[in-house]
Residue frames relative to the residue before (quaternion, step in Angstrom):
aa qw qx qy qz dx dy dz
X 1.0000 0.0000 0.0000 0.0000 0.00 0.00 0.00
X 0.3597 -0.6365 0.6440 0.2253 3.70 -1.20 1.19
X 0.0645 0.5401 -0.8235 -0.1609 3.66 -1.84 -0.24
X 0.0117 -0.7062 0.7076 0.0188 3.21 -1.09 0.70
X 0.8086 0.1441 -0.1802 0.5412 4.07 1.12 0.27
X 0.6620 -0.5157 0.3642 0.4039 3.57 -0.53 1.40
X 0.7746 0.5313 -0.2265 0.2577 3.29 0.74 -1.32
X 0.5179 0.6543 -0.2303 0.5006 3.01 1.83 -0.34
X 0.6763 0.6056 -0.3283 0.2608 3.48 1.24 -1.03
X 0.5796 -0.4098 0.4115 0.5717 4.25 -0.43 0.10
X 0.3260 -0.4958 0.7762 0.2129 3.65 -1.68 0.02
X 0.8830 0.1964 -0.1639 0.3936 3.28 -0.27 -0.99
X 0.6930 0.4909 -0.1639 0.5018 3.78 1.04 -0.46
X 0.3990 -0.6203 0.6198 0.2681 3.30 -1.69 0.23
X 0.6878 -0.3646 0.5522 0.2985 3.29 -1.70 1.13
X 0.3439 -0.8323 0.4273 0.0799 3.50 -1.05 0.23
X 0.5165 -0.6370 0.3097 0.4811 3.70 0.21 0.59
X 0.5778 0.3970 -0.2298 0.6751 3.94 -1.23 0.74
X 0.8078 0.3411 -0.3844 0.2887 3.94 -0.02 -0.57
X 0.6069 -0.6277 0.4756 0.1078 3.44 -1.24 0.93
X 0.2090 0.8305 -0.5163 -0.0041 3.67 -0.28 0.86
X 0.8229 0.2298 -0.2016 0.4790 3.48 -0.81 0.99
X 0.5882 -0.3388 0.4671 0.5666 3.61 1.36 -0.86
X 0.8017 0.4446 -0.1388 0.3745 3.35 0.62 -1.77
X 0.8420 0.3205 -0.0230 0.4334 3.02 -0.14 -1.47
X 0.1567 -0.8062 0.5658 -0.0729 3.55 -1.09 1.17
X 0.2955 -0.8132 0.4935 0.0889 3.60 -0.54 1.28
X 0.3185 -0.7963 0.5141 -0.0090 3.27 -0.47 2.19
X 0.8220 0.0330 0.3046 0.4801 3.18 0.89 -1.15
X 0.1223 0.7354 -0.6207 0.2429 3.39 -0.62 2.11
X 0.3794 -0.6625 0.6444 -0.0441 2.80 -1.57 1.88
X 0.1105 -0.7869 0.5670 0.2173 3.37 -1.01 0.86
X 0.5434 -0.5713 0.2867 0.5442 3.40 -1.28 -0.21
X 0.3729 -0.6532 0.4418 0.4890 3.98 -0.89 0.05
X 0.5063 -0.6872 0.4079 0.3240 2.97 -1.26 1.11
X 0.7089 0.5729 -0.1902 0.3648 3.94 1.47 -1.15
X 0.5129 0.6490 -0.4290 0.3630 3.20 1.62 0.01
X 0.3818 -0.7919 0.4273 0.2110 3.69 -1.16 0.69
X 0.7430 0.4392 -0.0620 0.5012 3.47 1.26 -0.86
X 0.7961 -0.0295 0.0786 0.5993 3.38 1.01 -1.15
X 0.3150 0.6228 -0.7085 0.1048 4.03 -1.34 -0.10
X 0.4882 -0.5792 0.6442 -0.1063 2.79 -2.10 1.64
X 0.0233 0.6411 -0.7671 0.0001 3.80 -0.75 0.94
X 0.1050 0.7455 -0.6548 0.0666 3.49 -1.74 0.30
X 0.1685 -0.7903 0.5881 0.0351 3.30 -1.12 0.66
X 0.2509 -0.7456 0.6077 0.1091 3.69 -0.37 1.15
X 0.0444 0.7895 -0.6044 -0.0972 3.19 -1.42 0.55
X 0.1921 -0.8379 0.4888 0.1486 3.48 -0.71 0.32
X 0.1426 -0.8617 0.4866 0.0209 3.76 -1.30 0.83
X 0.4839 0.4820 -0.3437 0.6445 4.00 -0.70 0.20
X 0.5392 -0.3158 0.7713 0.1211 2.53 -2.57 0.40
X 0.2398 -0.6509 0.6379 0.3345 2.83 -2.29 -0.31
X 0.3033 0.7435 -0.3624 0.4731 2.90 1.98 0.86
X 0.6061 0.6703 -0.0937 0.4179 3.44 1.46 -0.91
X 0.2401 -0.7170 0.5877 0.2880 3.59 -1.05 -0.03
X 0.8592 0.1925 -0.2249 0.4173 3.25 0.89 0.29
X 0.0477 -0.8582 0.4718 -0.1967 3.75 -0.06 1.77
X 0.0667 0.8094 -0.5468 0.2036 3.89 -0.73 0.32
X 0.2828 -0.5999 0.7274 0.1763 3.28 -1.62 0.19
X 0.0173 0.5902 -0.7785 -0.2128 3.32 -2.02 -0.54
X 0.5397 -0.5031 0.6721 0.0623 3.46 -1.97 0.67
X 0.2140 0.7738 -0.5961 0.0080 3.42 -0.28 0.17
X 0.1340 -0.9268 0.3346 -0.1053 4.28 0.39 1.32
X 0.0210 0.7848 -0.6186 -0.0318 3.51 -0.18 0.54
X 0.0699 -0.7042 0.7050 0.0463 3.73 -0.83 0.92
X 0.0976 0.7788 -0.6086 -0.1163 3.05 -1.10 0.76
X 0.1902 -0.7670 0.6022 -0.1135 3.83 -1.08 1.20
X 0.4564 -0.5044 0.7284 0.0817 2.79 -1.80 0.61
X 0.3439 -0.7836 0.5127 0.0696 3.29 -1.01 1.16
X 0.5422 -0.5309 0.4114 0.5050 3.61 -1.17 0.04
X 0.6034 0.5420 -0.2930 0.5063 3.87 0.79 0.12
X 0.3460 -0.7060 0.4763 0.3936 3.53 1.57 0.01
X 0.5172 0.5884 -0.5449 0.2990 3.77 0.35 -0.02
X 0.4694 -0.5871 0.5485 0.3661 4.05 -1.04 0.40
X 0.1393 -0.7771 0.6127 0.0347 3.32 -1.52 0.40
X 0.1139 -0.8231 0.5330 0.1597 3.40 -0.70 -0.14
X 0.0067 -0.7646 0.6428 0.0461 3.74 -0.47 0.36
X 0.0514 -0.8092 0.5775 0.0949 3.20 -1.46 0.85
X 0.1544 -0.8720 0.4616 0.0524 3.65 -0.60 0.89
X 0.0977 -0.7773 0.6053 0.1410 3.73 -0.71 0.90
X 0.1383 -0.7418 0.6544 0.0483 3.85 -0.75 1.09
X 0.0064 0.7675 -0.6310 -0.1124 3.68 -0.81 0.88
X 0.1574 0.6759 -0.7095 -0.1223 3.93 -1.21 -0.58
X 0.1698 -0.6756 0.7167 -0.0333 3.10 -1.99 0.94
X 0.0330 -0.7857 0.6171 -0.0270 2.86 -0.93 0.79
X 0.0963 -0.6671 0.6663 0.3188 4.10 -1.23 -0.30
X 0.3483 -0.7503 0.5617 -0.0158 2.89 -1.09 1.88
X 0.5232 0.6047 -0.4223 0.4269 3.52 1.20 0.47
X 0.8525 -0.0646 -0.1448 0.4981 3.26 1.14 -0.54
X 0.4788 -0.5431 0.3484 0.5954 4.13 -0.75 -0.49
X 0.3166 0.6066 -0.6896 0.2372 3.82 0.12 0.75
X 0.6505 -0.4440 0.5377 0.3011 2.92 -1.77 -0.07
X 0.5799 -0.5792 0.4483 0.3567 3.77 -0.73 0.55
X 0.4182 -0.5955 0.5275 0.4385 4.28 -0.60 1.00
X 0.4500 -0.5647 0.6539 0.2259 3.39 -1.65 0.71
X 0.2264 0.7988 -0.5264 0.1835 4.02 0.84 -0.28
X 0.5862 -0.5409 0.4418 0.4106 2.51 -1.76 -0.80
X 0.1375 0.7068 -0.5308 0.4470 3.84 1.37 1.16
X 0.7455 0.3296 -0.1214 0.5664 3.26 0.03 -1.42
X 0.6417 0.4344 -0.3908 0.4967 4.13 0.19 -0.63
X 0.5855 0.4935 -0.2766 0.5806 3.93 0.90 -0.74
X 0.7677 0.2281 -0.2797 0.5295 3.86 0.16 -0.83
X 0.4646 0.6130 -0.4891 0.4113 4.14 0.61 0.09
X 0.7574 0.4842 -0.0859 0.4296 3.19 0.94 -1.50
X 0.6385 0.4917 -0.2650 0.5295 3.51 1.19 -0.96
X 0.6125 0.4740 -0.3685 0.5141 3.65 0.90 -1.21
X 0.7799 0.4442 -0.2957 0.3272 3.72 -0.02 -0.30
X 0.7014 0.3788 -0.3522 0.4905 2.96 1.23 -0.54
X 0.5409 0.4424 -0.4816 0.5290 3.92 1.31 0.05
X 0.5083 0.5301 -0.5102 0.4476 3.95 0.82 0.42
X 0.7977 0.4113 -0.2216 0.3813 3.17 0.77 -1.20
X 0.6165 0.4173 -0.4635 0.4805 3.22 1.43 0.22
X 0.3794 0.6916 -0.3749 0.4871 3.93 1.07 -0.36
X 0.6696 0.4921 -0.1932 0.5217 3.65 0.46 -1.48
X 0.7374 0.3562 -0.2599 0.5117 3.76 0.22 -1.27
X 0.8333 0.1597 -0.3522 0.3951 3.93 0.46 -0.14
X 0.4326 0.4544 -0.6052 0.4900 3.61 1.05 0.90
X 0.3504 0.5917 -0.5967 0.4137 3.95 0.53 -0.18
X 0.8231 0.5295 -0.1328 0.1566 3.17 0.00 -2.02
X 0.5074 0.7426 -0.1780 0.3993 3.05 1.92 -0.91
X 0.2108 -0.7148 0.5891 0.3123 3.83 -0.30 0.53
X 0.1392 -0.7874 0.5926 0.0975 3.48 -0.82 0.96
């Protein structure tokens, strides 16, 4: 499955492994939440970008834990995990403006991610 417009993505569901977002980003790898757990459980969706043809490749984590506090009250934590790397050689990845361009881009696809898990009746 392609998305090529947020609007296109599930509300209530994960994207499926194999699926294709923006062009860019490919989904390696989706956790759901467990449904038997009593206290805590962790969905997440991994994506992955780049070539290994490329100098510049990576993933991101995008996580929703949800839990039960020591106050019995629910909670919800969200967590974005990124890494880059240049799979062309063993250098270190350029500090440029590549990496100043994907800092900025990764956060603002968090910050959209964030505004429509708000939205979500949990």
């Amino acid at each position: 499955m392609a998305y090529w417009s947020s609007s296109n993505i599930p509300g209530c569901s994960l994207p499926t492994p194999h699926s294709t977002i923006f062009g860019i980003f490919r989904v390696v790898d989706v956790s759901t939440f467990d449904a038997t757990a009593e206290r805590e459980s962790t969905a997440s969706v991994d994506l992955a970008f780049g070539s290994d043809q490329r100098a510049f490749a990576g993933a991101h984590r995008l996580s929703v834990r949800q839990y039960v506090s020591d106050a019995d009250l629910p909670k919800v934590t969200l967590c974005l995990s990124c890494v880059t790397c240049n799979p062309t050689s063993s250098t270190a990845m350029n500090t440029g403006v590549l990496k100043a361009f994907h800092n900025i881009y990764a956060k603002l696809l968090f910050s959209a991610a964030l505004s429509r898990t708000i939205a979500l009746p949990f």
